[in-house]
C-alpha positions as CSV (number, residue, x, y, z in Angstrom):
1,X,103.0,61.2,88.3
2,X,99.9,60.9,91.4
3,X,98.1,63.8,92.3
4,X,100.1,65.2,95.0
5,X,103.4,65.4,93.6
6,X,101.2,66.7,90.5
7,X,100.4,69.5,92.8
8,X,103.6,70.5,94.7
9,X,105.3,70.6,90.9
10,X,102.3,72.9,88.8
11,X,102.2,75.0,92.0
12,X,105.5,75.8,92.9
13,X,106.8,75.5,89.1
14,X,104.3,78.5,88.7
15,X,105.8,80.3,91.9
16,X,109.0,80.2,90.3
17,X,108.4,81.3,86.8
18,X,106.3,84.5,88.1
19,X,109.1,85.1,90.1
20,X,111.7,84.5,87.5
21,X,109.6,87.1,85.4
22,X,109.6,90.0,87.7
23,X,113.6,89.5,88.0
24,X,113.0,89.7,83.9
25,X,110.6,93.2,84.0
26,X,112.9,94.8,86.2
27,X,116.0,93.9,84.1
28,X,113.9,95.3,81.1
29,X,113.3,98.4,82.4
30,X,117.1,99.2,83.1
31,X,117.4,99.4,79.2
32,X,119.9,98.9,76.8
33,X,122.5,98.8,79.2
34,X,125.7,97.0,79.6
35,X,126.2,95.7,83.2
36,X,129.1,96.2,85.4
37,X,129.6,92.3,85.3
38,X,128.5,88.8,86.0
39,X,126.2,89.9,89.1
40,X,123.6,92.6,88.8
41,X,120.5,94.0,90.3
42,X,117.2,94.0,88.6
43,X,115.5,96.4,90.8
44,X,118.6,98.2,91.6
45,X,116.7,101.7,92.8
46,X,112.7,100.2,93.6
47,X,112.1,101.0,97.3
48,X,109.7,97.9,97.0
49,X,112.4,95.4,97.1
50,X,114.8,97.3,99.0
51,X,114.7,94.8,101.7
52,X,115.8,92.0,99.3
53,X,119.0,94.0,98.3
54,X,116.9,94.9,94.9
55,X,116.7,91.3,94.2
56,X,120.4,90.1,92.8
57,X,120.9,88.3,90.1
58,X,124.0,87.1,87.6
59,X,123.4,87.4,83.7
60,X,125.7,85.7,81.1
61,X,124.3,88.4,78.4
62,X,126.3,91.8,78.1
63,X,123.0,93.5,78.1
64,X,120.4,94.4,80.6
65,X,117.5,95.0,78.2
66,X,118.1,91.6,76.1
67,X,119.1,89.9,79.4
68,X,115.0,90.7,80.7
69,X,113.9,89.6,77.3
70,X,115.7,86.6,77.7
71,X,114.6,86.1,81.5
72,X,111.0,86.5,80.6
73,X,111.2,84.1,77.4
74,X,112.7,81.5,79.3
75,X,110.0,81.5,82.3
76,X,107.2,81.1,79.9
77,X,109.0,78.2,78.5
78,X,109.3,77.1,82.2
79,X,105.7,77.8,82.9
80,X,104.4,76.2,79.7
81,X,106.4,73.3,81.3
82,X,106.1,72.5,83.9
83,X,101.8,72.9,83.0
84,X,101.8,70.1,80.2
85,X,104.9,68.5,80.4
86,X,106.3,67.7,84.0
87,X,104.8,64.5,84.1
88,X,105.7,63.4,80.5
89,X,108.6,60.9,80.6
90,X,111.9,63.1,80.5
91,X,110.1,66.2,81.5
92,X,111.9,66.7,84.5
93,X,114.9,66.5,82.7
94,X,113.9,69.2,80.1
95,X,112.8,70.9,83.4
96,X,115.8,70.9,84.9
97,X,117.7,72.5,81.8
98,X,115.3,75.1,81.5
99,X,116.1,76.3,85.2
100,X,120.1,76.5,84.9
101,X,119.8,78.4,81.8
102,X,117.2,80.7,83.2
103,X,119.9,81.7,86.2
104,X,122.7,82.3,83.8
105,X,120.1,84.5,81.6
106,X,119.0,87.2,84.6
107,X,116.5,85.4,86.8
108,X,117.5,85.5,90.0
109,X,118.7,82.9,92.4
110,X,115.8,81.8,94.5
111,X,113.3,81.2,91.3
112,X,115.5,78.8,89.4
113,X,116.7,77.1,92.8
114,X,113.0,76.4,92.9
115,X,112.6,75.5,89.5
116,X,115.9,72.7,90.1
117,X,113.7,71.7,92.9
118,X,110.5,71.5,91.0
119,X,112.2,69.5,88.3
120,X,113.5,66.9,90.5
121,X,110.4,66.5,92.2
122,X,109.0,65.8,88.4
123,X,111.6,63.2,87.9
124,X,110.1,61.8,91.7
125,X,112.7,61.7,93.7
126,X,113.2,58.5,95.8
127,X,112.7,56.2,93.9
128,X,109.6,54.5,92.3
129,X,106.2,54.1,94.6
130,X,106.7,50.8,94.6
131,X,109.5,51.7,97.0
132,X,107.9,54.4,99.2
133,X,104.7,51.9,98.6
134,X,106.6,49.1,100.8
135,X,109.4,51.0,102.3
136,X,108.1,54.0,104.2
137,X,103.9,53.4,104.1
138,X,102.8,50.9,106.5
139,X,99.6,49.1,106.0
140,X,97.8,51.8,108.5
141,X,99.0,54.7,106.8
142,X,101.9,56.8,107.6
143,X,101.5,60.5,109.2
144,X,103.3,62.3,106.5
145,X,100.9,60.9,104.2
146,X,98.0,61.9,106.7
147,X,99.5,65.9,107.1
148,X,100.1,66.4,103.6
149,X,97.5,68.9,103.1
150,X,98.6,70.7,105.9
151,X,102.3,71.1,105.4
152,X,101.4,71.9,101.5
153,X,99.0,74.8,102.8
154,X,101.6,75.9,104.8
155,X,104.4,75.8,102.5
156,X,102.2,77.6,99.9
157,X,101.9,80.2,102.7
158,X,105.9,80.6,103.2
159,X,106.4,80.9,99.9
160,X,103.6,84.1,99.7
161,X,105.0,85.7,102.7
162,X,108.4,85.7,101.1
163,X,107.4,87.2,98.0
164,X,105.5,89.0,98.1
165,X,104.5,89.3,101.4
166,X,107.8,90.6,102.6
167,X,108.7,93.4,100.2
168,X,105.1,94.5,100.9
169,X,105.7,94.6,105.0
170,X,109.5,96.3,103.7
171,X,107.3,99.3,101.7
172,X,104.3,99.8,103.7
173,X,105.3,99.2,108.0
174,X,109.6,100.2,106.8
175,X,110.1,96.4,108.2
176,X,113.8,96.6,106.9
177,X,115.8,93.3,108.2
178,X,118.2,91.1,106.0
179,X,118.3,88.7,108.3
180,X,114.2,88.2,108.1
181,X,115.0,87.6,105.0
182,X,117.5,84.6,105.2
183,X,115.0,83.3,107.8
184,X,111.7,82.9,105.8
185,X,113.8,81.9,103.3
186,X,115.0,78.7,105.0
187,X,111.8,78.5,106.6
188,X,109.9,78.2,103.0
189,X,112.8,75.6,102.0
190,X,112.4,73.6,104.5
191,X,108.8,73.7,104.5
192,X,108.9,72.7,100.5
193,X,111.4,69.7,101.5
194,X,108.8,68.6,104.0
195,X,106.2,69.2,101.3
196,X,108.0,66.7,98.7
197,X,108.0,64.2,101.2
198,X,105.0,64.1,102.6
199,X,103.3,64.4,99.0
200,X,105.2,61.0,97.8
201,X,104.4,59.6,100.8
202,X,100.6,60.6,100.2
203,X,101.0,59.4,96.6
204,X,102.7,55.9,97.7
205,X,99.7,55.3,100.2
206,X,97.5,55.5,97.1
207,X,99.7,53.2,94.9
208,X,99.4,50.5,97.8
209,X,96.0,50.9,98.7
210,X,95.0,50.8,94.6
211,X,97.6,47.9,94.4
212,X,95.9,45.9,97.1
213,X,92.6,46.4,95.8
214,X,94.0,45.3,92.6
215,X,95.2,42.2,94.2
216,X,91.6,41.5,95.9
217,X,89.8,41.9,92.7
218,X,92.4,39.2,91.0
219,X,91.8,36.6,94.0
């Protein structure tokens, strides 16, 4: 895996499983306590994340306190991951697995919708660079290649002002919109999708331009 989709996956794979583990905290502090059913809260009464609905989740354990166990277990797994392992052959795939069972287990919705995205990224979506090498990288260069450090700075950004910028704005200013909350939301998606392209676009430009100085060396 090249250095930019390197980057997208380690720092986004990290977003999600420190937001997969406050869903787990939260969960942990409601005690040994049944839920009502398949969807819960895990802040149910914090002011702080009032203005995400007190962060919903769904849990397939009968148990608040073990479902937070569970949660925070199966982010460190994630994290440990997605670190050492995302670019290991069929570590996208382990990836993957590890971010359905942590949405049945109690952590949220958005961190293992990030962690599916994360893992597909690791199993480079689009093909091989050969592809994006002749396909979508002209000889020149292609301006998604050129803005990748941009649209990864501000992706990174969307991301922070979601969480936790927003619960932070929501406790301190009493900012107290659902609807803002849809809308960074999508904003920070499609910022991440732009952010997967451009960085196998960036990586592609590298494969071609290492390829063709490959080839000069050989003539």
């Amino acid at each position: 895996m090249r250095s930019a989709t390197r980057a997208v996956t380690a720092t986004f794979g990290v977003f999600a499983a420190l937001a997969a583990m406050e869903h787990g905290v939260g969960e942990v502090l409601q005690g040994d306590v049944r839920p009502d059913g398949l969807m819960i809260q895990s802040w149910p009464s914090s002011a702080f994340f009032r203005i995400e609905a007190g962060e919903p989740a769904m849990t397939v354990v009968p148990n608040l306190l073990a479902s937070g166990v569970l949660t925070l277990l199966v982010a460190l797994a994630f994290l440990v991951g997605v670190l050492r392992f995302a670019h290991r052959r069929h570590g996208g795939f382990a990836l993957l697995i590890v971010s359905i069972t942590l949405l049945l287990v109690g952590g949220g919705f958005g961190p293992p919708l990030l962690g599916i995205i994360v893992s597909l990224t690791a199993m480079r979506i689009g093909g091989p660079f050969e592809w994006w090498g002749t396909r979508l990288v002209p000889a020149s260069g292609h301006p998604l290649a050129q803005a990748w450090p941009w649209v990864f700075g501000a992706c990174v950004g969307g991301w922070l002002m979601l969480v936790p910028g927003l619960p932070i704005l929501s406790y301190t200013l009493g900012v107290d919109n659902p609807a803002l909350v849809v809308a960074l939301f999508s904003t920070a998606t499609g910022l991440l999708a732009l952010t997967i392209v451009s960085a196998l676009a960036r990586d592609a430009e590298r494969w071609t331009g290492a390829s063709s100085r490959a080839t000069g060396k050989m003539r």
